[in-house]
LOMARTOR-923606 format. One record per residue (C-alpha): x, y, z; chain; residue in one letter. Coordinates in steps of 0.5 Angstrom, whole numbers. Layout:
! LOMARTOR-923606
+-------+-------+-------+-------+-----+
|     x |     y |     z | chain | res |
+-------+-------+-------+-------+-----+
|     X |     Y |     Z |     A |   A |
...
+-------+-------+-------+-------+-----+
END
This chain:
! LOMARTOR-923606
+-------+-------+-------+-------+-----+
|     x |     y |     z | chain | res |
+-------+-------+-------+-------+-----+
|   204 |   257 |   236 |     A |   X |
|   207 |   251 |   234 |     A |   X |
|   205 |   245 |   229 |     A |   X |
|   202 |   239 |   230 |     A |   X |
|   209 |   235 |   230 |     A |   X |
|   206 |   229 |   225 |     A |   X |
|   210 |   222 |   225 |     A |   X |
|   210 |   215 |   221 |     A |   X |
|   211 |   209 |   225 |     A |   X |
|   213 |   202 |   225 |     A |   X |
|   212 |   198 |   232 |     A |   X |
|   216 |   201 |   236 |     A |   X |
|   217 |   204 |   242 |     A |   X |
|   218 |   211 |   243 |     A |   X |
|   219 |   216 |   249 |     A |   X |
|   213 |   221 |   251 |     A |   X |
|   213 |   225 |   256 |     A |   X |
|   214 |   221 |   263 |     A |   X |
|   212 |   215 |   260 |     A |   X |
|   212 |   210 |   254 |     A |   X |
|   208 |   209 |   249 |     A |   X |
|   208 |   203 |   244 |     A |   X |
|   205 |   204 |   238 |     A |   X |
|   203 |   201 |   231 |     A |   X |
|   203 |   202 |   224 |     A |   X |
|   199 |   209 |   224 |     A |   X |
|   200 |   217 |   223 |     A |   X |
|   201 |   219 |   230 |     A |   X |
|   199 |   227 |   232 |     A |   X |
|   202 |   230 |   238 |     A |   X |
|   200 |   238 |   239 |     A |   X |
|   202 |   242 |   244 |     A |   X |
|   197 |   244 |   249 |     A |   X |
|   197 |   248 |   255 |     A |   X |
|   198 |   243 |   260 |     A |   X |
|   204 |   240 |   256 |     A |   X |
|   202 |   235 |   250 |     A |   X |
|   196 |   232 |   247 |     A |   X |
|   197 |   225 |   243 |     A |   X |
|   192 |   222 |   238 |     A |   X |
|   190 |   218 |   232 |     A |   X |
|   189 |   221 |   226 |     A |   X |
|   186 |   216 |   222 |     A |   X |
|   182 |   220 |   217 |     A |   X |
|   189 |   221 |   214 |     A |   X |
|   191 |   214 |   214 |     A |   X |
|   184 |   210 |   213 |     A |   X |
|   183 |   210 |   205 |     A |   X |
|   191 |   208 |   204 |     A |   X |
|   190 |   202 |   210 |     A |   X |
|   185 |   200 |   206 |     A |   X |
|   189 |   201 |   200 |     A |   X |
|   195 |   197 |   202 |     A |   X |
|   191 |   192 |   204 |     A |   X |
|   188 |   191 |   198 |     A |   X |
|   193 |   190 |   194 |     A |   X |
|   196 |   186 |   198 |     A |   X |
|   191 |   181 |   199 |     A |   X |
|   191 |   181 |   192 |     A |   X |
|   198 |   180 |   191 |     A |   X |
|   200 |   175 |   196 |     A |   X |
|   195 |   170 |   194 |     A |   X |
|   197 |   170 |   187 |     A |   X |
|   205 |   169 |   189 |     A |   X |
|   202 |   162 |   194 |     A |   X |
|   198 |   162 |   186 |     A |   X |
|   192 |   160 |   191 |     A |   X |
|   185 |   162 |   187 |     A |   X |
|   180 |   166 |   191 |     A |   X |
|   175 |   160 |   191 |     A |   X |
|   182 |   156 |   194 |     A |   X |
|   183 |   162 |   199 |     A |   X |
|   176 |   162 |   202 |     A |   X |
|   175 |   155 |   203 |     A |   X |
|   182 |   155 |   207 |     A |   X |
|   180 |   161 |   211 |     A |   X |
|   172 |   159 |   212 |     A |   X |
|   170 |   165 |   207 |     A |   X |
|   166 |   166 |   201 |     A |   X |
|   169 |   167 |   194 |     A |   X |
|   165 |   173 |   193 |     A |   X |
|   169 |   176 |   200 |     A |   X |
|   174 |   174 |   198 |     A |   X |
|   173 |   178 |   191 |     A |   X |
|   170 |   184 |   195 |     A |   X |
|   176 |   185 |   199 |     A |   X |
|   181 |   185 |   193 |     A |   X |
|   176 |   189 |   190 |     A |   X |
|   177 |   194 |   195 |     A |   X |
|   168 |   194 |   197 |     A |   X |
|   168 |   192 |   203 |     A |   X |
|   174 |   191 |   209 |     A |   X |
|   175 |   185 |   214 |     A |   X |
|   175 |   186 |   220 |     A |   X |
|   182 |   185 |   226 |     A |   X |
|   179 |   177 |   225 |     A |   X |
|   179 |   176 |   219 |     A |   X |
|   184 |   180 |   217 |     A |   X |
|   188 |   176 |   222 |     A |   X |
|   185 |   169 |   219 |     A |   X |
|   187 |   171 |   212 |     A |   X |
|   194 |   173 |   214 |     A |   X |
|   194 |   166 |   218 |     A |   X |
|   192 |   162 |   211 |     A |   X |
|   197 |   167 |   207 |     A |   X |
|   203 |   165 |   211 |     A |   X |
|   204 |   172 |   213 |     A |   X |
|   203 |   176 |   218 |     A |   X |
|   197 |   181 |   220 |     A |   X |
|   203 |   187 |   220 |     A |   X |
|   205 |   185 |   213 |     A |   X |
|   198 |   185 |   209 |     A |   X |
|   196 |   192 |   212 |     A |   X |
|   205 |   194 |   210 |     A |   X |
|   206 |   199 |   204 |     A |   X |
|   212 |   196 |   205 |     A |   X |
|   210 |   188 |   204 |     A |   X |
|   208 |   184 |   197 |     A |   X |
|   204 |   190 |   193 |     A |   X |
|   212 |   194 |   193 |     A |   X |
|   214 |   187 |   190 |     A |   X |
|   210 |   186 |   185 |     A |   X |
|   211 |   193 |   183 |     A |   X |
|   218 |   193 |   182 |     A |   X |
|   217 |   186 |   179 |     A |   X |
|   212 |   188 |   173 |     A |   X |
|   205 |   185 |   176 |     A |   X |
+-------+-------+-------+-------+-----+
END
């Protein structure tokens, strides 16, 4: 039996079966199955790493606009302490909040959930 073919994506759009299918930043499963192919999410495998990344970029973003958290949570209409929380990693926005803090942030929803965004610079710079 074959394996469950596994593939990371950007935004994009990819061919499948007859139709199309638009996806997001995600891990894709498509398994074969009797009458053709099965498509899932698999988010078990991405969850704590989406969390991650969306921590550290929180975190890194803010301090390269050199906003305070207090700043950052007047701007955006959240507390300090949510602010710390989600840096912290102990509690995770919602799709809104998520978007609010993109919106005061001066980026992009994708770019805070992206290992690709500020996490992978300020590595690479020393921070």
């Amino acid at each position: 039996m074959k394996q469950p073919a596994q593939a990371r994506t950007g935004a994009s759009e990819e061919a499948v079966g007859l139709g199309r299918l638009v996806t997001t930043p995600s891990v894709l499963l498509v398994q074969p199955t009797t009458a053709g192919y099965s498509i899932g999410m698999d988010t078990s495998l991405q969850v704590p790493e989406l969390k991650e990344t969306l921590r550290t970029n929180l975190l890194h973003r803010r301090k390269e606009l050199k906003l305070s958290q207090a700043a950052l949570a007047e701007r955006a209409g959240l507390t300090q302490a949510l602010i710390s929380y989600f840096e912290k990693g102990e509690k995770t926005p919602s799709l809104e909040t998520i978007a609010i803090l993109a919106e005061h942030l001066r980026t992009t929803p994708a770019a805070l959930l992206s290992a690709d965004s500020f996490s992978a610079a300020a590595s690479a710079n020393g921070k």
